[in-house]
mmCIF file of the C-alpha atoms, coordinates in Angstrom:
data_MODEL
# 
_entry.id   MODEL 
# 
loop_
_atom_site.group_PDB 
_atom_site.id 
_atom_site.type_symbol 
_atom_site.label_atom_id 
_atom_site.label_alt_id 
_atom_site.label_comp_id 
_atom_site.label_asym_id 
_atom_site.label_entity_id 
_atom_site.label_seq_id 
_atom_site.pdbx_PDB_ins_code 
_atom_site.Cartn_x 
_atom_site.Cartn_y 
_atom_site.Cartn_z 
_atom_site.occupancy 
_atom_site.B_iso_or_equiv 
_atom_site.pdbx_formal_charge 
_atom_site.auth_seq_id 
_atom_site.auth_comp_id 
_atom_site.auth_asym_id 
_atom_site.auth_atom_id 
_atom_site.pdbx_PDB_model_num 
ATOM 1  C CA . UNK A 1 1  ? -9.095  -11.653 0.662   1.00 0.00 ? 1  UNK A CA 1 
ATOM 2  C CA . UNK A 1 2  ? -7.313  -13.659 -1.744  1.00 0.00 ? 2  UNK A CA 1 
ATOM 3  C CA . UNK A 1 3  ? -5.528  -12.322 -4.961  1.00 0.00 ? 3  UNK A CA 1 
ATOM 4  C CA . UNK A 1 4  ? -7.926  -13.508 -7.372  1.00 0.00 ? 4  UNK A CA 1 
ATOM 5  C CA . UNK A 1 5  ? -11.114 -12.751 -5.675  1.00 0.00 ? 5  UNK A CA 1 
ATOM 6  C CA . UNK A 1 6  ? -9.326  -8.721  -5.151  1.00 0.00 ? 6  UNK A CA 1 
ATOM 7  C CA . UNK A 1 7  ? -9.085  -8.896  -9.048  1.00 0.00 ? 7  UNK A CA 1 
ATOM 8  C CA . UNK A 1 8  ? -12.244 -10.267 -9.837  1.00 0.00 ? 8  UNK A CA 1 
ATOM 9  C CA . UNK A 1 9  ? -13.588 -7.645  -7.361  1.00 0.00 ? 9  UNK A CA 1 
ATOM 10 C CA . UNK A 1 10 ? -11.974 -4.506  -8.933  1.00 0.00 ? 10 UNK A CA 1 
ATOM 11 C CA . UNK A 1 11 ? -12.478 -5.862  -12.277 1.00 0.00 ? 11 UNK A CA 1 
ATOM 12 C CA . UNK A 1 12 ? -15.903 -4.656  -11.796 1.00 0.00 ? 12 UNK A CA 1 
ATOM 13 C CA . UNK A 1 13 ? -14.491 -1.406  -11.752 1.00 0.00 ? 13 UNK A CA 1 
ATOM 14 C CA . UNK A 1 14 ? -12.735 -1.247  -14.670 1.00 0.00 ? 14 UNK A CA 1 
ATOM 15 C CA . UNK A 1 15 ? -14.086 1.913   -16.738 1.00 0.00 ? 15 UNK A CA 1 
ATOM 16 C CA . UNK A 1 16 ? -10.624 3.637   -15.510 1.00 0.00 ? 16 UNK A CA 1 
ATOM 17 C CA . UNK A 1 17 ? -7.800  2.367   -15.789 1.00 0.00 ? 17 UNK A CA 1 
ATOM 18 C CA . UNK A 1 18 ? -6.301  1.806   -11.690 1.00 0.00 ? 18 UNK A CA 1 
ATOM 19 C CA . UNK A 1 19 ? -3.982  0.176   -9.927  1.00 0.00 ? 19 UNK A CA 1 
ATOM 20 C CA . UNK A 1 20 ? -4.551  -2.592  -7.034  1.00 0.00 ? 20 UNK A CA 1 
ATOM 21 C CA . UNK A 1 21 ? -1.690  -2.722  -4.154  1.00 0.00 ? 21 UNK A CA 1 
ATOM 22 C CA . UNK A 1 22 ? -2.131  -5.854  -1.829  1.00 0.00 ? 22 UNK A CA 1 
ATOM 23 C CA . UNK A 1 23 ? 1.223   -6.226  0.585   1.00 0.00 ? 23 UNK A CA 1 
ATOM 24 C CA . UNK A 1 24 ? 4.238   -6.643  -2.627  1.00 0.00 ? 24 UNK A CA 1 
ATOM 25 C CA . UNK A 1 25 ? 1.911   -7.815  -4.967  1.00 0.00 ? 25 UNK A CA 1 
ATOM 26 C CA . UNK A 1 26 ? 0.133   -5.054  -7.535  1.00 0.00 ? 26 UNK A CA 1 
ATOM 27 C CA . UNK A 1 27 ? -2.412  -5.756  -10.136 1.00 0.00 ? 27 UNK A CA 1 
ATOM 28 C CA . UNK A 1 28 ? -3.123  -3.102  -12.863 1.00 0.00 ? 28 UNK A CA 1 
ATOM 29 C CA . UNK A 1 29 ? -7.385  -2.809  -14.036 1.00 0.00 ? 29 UNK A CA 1 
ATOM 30 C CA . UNK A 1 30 ? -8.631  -1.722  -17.152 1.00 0.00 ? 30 UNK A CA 1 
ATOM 31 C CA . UNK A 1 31 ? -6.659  -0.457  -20.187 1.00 0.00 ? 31 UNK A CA 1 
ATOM 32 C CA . UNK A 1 32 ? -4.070  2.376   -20.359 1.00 0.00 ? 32 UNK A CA 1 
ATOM 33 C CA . UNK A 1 33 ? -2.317  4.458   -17.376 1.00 0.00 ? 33 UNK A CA 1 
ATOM 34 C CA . UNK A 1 34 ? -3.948  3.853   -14.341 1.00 0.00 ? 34 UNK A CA 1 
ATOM 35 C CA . UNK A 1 35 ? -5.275  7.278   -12.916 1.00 0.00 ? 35 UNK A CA 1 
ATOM 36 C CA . UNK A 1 36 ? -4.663  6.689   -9.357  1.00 0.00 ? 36 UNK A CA 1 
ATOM 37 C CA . UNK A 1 37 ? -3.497  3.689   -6.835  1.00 0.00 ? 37 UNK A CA 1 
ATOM 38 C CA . UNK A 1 38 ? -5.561  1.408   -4.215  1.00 0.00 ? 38 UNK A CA 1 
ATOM 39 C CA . UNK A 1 39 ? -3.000  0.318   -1.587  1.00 0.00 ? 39 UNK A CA 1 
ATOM 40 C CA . UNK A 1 40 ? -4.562  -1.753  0.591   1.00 0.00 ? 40 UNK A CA 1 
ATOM 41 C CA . UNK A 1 41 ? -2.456  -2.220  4.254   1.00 0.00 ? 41 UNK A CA 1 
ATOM 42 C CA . UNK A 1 42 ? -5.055  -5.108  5.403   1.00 0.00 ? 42 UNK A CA 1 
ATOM 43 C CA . UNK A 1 43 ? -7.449  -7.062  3.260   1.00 0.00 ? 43 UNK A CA 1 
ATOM 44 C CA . UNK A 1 44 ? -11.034 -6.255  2.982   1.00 0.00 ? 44 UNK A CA 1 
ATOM 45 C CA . UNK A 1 45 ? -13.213 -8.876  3.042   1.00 0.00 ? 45 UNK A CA 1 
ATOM 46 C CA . UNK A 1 46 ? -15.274 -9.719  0.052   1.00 0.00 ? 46 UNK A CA 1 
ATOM 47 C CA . UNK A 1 47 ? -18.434 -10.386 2.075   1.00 0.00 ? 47 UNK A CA 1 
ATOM 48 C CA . UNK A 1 48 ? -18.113 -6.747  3.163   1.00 0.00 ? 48 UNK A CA 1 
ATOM 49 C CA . UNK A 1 49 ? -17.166 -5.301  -0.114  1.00 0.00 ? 49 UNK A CA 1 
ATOM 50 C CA . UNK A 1 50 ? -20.340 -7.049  -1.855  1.00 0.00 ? 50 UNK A CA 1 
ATOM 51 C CA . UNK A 1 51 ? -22.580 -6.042  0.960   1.00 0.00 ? 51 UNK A CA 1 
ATOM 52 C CA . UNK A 1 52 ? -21.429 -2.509  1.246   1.00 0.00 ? 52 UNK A CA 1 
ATOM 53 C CA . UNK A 1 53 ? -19.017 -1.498  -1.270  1.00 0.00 ? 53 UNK A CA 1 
ATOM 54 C CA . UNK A 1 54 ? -19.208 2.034   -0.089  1.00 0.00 ? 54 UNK A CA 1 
ATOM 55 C CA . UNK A 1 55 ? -18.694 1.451   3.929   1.00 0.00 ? 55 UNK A CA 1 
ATOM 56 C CA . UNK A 1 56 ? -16.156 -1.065  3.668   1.00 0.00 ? 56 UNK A CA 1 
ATOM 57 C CA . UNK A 1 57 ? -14.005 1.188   1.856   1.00 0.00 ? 57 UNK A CA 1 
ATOM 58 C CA . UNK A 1 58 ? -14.832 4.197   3.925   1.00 0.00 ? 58 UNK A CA 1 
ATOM 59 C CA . UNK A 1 59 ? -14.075 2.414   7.435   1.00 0.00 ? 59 UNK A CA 1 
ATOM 60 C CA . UNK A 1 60 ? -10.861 0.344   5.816   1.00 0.00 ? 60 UNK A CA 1 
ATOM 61 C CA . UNK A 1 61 ? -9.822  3.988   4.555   1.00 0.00 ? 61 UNK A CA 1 
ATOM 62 C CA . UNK A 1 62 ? -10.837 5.987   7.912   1.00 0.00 ? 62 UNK A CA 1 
ATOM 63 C CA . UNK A 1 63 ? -9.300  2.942   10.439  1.00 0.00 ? 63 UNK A CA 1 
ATOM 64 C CA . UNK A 1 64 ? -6.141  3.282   7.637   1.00 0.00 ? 64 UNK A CA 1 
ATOM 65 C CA . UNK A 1 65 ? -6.021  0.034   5.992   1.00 0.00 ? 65 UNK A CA 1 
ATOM 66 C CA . UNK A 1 66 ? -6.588  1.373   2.559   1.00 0.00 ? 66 UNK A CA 1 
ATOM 67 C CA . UNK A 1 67 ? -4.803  4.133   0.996   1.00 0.00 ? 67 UNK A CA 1 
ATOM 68 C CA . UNK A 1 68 ? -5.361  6.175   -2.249  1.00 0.00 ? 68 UNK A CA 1 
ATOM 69 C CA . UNK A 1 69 ? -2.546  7.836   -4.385  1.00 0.00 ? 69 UNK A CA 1 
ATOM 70 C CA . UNK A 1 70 ? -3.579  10.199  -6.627  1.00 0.00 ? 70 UNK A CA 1 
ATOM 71 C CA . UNK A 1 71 ? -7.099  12.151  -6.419  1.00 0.00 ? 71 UNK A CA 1 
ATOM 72 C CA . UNK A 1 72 ? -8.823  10.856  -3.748  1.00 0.00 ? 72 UNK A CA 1 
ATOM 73 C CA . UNK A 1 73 ? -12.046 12.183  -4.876  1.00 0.00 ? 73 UNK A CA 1 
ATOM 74 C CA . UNK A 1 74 ? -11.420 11.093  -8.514  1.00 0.00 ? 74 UNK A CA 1 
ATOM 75 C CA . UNK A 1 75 ? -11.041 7.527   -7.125  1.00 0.00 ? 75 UNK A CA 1 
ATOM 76 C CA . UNK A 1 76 ? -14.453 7.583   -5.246  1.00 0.00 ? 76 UNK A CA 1 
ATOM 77 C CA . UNK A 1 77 ? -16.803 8.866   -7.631  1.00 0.00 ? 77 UNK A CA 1 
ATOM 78 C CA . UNK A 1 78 ? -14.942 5.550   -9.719  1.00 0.00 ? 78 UNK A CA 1 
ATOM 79 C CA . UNK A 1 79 ? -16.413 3.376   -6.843  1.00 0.00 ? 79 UNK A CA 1 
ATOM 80 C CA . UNK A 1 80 ? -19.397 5.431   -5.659  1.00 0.00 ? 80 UNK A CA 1 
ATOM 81 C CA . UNK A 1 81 ? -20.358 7.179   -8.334  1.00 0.00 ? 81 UNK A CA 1 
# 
Protein backbone atom coordinates (compact mmCIF):
# COMPACT_ATOMS: atom_id res chain seq x y z
CA UNK A 1 0.00 0.00 0.00
CA UNK A 2 1.49 3.14 -0.94
CA UNK A 3 1.86 6.28 1.37
CA UNK A 4 -0.72 8.30 -0.13
CA UNK A 5 -3.37 5.80 -0.69
CA UNK A 6 -2.64 4.77 3.57
CA UNK A 7 -3.48 8.55 4.08
CA UNK A 8 -6.26 8.90 1.92
CA UNK A 9 -7.48 5.65 3.57
CA UNK A 10 -7.27 6.77 7.26
CA UNK A 11 -8.33 10.13 6.35
CA UNK A 12 -11.67 8.63 6.32
CA UNK A 13 -11.21 8.15 9.80
CA UNK A 14 -10.47 11.27 10.95
CA UNK A 15 -13.14 12.19 13.80
CA UNK A 16 -10.05 11.41 16.32
CA UNK A 17 -7.20 12.60 16.07
CA UNK A 18 -4.50 9.19 15.39
CA UNK A 19 -1.43 8.42 14.32
CA UNK A 20 -0.40 6.20 11.11
CA UNK A 21 3.09 4.15 11.44
CA UNK A 22 4.17 2.58 8.01
CA UNK A 23 8.05 1.14 8.36
CA UNK A 24 10.03 4.96 9.41
CA UNK A 25 7.52 6.92 7.94
CA UNK A 26 4.43 8.30 10.36
CA UNK A 27 1.53 10.35 9.30
CA UNK A 28 -0.61 12.16 11.98
CA UNK A 29 -4.95 12.24 11.09
CA UNK A 30 -7.27 14.65 12.19
CA UNK A 31 -6.65 17.68 14.47
CA UNK A 32 -5.06 17.76 17.96
CA UNK A 33 -3.15 14.85 20.01
CA UNK A 34 -3.63 11.76 18.46
CA UNK A 35 -5.35 9.31 21.02
CA UNK A 36 -3.62 6.22 20.12
CA UNK A 37 -1.03 4.79 17.29
CA UNK A 38 -1.59 2.38 14.10
CA UNK A 39 1.81 0.72 13.48
CA UNK A 40 1.54 -1.21 10.71
CA UNK A 41 4.65 -4.09 10.38
CA UNK A 42 3.34 -5.09 6.67
CA UNK A 43 1.04 -3.15 4.42
CA UNK A 44 -2.55 -3.89 4.08
CA UNK A 45 -3.85 -3.83 0.93
CA UNK A 46 -6.38 -1.27 -0.05
CA UNK A 47 -8.54 -3.74 -1.99
CA UNK A 48 -8.89 -5.54 1.35
CA UNK A 49 -9.34 -2.56 3.51
CA UNK A 50 -12.30 -1.22 1.14
CA UNK A 51 -13.82 -4.63 0.94
CA UNK A 52 -13.62 -5.46 4.57
CA UNK A 53 -12.38 -2.77 6.66
CA UNK A 54 -13.15 -4.75 9.73
CA UNK A 55 -11.38 -8.30 8.72
CA UNK A 56 -8.45 -6.90 7.21
CA UNK A 57 -7.58 -5.22 10.28
CA UNK A 58 -8.55 -8.06 12.52
CA UNK A 59 -6.38 -10.80 10.55
CA UNK A 60 -3.33 -8.06 9.87
CA UNK A 61 -3.70 -7.48 13.81
CA UNK A 62 -4.21 -11.35 14.84
CA UNK A 63 -1.27 -12.69 12.09
CA UNK A 64 0.76 -9.40 13.84
CA UNK A 65 1.26 -7.06 11.09
CA UNK A 66 -0.60 -4.25 12.69
CA UNK A 67 -0.12 -3.01 16.08
CA UNK A 68 -2.10 -0.54 18.32
CA UNK A 69 -0.56 1.73 21.09
CA UNK A 70 -2.77 3.07 23.32
CA UNK A 71 -6.47 1.62 24.01
CA UNK A 72 -6.96 -0.99 21.83
CA UNK A 73 -10.60 -0.96 22.23
CA UNK A 74 -10.77 2.88 21.97
CA UNK A 75 -9.08 2.48 18.54
CA UNK A 76 -11.71 -0.09 17.22
CA UNK A 77 -14.89 1.34 18.05
CA UNK A 78 -12.89 4.51 15.85
CA UNK A 79 -12.85 1.96 12.91
CA UNK A 80 -15.81 -0.31 13.71
CA UNK A 81 -17.92 1.60 15.45
Amino acid sequence: MSDNVLTSFSGNFDQYPFCVKLGQDEYKIGEGKPEFVVNFKKPVSMHSLITSTSLALGEAYMNGDLEIEGDLYHALNHFLG
